[in-house]
Each structure stands twice: as structure tokens, then as C-alpha cells.
C-alpha positions in Angstrom: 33.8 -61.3 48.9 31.4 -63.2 46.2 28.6 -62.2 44.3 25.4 -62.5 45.6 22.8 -62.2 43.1 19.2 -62.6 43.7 18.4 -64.2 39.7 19.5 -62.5 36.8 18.7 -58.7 36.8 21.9 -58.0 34.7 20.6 -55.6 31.6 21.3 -56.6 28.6 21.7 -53.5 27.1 21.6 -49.9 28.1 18.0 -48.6 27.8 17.6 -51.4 30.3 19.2 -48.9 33.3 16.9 -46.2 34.9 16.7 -43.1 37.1 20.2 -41.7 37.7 21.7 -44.7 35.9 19.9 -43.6 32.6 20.8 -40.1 32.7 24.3 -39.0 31.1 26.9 -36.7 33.4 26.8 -33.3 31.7 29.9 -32.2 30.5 30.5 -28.8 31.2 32.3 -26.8 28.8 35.4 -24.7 30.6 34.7 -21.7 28.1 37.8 -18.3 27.9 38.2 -18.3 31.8 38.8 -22.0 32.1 41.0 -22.2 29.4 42.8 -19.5 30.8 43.1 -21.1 33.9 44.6 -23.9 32.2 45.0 -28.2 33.7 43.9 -26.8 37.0 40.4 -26.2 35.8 40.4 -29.2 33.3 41.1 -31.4 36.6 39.0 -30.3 38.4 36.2 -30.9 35.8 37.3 -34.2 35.5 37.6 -34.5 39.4 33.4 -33.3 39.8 32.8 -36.2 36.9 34.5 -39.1 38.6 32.5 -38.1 41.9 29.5 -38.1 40.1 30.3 -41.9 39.2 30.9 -42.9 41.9 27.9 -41.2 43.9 26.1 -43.5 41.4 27.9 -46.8 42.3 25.7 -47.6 45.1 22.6 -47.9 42.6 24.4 -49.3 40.1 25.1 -52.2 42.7 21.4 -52.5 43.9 20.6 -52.6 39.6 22.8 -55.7 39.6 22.1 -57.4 42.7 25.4 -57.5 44.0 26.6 -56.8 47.3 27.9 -53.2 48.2 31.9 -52.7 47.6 32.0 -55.9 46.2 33.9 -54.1 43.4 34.9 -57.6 41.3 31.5 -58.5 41.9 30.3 -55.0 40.0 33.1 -56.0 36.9 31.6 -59.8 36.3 28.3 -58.3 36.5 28.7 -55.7 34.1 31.2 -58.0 31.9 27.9 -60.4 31.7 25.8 -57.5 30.8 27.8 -55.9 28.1 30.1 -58.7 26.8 28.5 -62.0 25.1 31.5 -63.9 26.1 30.8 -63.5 29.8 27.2 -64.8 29.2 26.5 -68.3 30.5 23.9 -69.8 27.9 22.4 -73.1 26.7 25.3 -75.5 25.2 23.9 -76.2 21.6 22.2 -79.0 20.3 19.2 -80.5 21.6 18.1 -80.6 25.3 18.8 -83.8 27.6 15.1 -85.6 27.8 16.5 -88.6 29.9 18.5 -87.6 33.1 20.8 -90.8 34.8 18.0 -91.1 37.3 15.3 -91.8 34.3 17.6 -94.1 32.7 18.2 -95.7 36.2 14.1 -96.1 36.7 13.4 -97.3 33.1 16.1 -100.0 33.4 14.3 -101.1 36.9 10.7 -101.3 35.4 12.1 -103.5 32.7 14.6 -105.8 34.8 11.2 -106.2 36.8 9.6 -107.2 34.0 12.0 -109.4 33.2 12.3 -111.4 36.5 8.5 -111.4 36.4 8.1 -113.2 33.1 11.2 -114.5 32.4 10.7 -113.0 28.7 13.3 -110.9 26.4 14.8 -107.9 27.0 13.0 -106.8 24.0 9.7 -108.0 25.0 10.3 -106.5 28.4 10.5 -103.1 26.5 8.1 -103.4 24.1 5.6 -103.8 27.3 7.3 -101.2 29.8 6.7 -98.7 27.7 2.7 -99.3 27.4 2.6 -99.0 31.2 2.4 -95.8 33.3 4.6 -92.8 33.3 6.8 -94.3 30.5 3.4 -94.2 27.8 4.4 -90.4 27.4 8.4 -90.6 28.3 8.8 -93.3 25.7 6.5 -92.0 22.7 8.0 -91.8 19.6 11.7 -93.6 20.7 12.9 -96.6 19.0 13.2 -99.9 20.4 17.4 -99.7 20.2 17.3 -95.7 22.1 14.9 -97.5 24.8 17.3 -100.7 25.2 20.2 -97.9 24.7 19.0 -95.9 28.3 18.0 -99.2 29.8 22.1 -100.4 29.3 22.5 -96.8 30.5 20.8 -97.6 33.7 21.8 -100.6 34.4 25.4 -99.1 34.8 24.5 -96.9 37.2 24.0 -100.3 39.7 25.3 -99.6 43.2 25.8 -95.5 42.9 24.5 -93.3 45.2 21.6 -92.0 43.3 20.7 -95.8 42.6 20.8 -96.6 46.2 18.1 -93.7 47.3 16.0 -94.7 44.1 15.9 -98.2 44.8 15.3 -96.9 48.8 12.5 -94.1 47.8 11.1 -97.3 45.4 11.1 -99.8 48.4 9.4 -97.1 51.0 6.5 -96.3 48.0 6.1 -100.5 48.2 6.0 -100.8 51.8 2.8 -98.0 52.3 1.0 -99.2 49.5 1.2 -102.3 51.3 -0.3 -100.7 54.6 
């Protein structure tokens, strides 16, 4: 059975757990007669704790999103909550600002360019990037990153995520023909 979590609502720490899952199980001290009584008593103690755990699973579970007696469910969950190296976080660095399918589009604007003038590929750039949604994308780069991510594009000729761009691209054409 997997995990099914409904977003992150894995506390981080353990004020982060409320009602019966922020309140301790009270110890109860054995005193003369249990001691007398000897590991009888003592297991039984330990008996009426592990009941009260487990009377408390069922809210731990709906704390953590995960699916009733989905027990390895319960351990990841708690693993991510408790121990960093269960956590699933950013990779360093910084963040991607041009995914393939940018690349893909930026190279297409400028081969456009390109057949339309017949003028370098450096020209081509220098005037893609005045035009629409690539003033913004393109502020601040360098001519060599822009003719970097056009190469970048370019490769990605023929893929599947070129075919429905350059198929999304001809459909926009057609109605503003209409």
C-alpha cells in the first residue's frame, strides 16, 4: 500500500503535534505493592503504555496524511519529519530560469528571424530579444548565454515537446488568421 499524502503536513518538529498527540503517557510509578509483585506488574505497566500508543496511531496517521494501517507509510512519514536526511529539498545552486521548452521557443523566434531577413545569428538575437515576451526573459543575459539556449534549442528539433510546440505555435497562427 503507498502513501497518499494530501501536500506536506509532516511536522517538522514536535510542538508541531496537537491534542492527544502533544500530551505525554503518564508513567505511573509501581510504588512497595508493585515492586512486591515483581515483572508481573512491571509488564503489565508497560502493556497499558503500548495500548495507549497505539490507541493514538489512528490520529497520528490523519496528522500525517497517510492512509490508515499503511504502517511503512507512518515510518517515511515520520522519518521525513524527524530526520533531515529523509527530507527532499532544493538541490543547491541557483534555480533553472530557462526550461528545454524556453530554449526550444527562443531558438524558433530567432531561426524566424533569420529566414525572414537572411541576417546573422547575432543580429537575429540582438533583435529577438527587443521583441515580446523575450524583453523581460532575456534582460540582463549576454549575447553568448542567449546564442548558448538558442544552440540548446535547436537540438531539441524533432522531440516530442518540439513537435506539440511547433503544433500549439501553428494552431495560435491559423486563428489569428480567422
Amino acid at each position: 500500500m503507498t502513501n497518499k499524502r494530501k501536500g506536506d503536513k509532516t511536522p517538522q518538529h514536535e510542538n508541531a503535534y496537537t491534542g492527544v498527540l502533544g500530551q505525554g503517557i503518564e508513567y505511573r510509578q509501581l510504588g512497595l505493592l508493585g515492586l512486591l509483585e515483581g515483572d508481573d506488574a512491571l509488564q503489565a505497566e508497560v502493556d497499558r503504555q503500548q495500548v495507549e500508543m497505539l490507541l493514538k496511531v489512528p490520529e497520528l496517521e490523519r496528522a500525517l496524511g497517510v492512509i490508515p494501517g499503511d504502517w511503512r507509510g507512518l515510518a517515511l512519514a515520520l522519518a521525513r519529519a524527524h530526520v533531515p536526511g529523509f527530507r527532499v529539498v532544493a538541490p543547491p545552486g541557483r534555480p533553472v530560469e530557462w526550461s528545454p521548452m524556453d530554449k526550444y521557443e527562443w531558438s524558433r523566434a530567432v531561426q524566424a528571424l533569420r529566414i525572414a531577413s537572411s541576417r546573422s545569428l547575432n543580429d537575429c538575437i540582438e533583435k529577438a530579444r527587443k521583441v515580446g515576451e523575450w524583453v523581460d526573459k532575456t534582460a540582463g543575459m549576454s549575447a553568448g548565454a542567449l546564442r548558448n539556449h538558442f544552440y540548446d534549442g535547436e537540438k531539441l528539433k524533432g522531440s516530442a515537446m518540439a513537435n506539440v510546440s511547433d503544433k500549439a505555435a501553428a494552431y495560435q497562427e491559423m486563428v489569428a488568421r480567422e
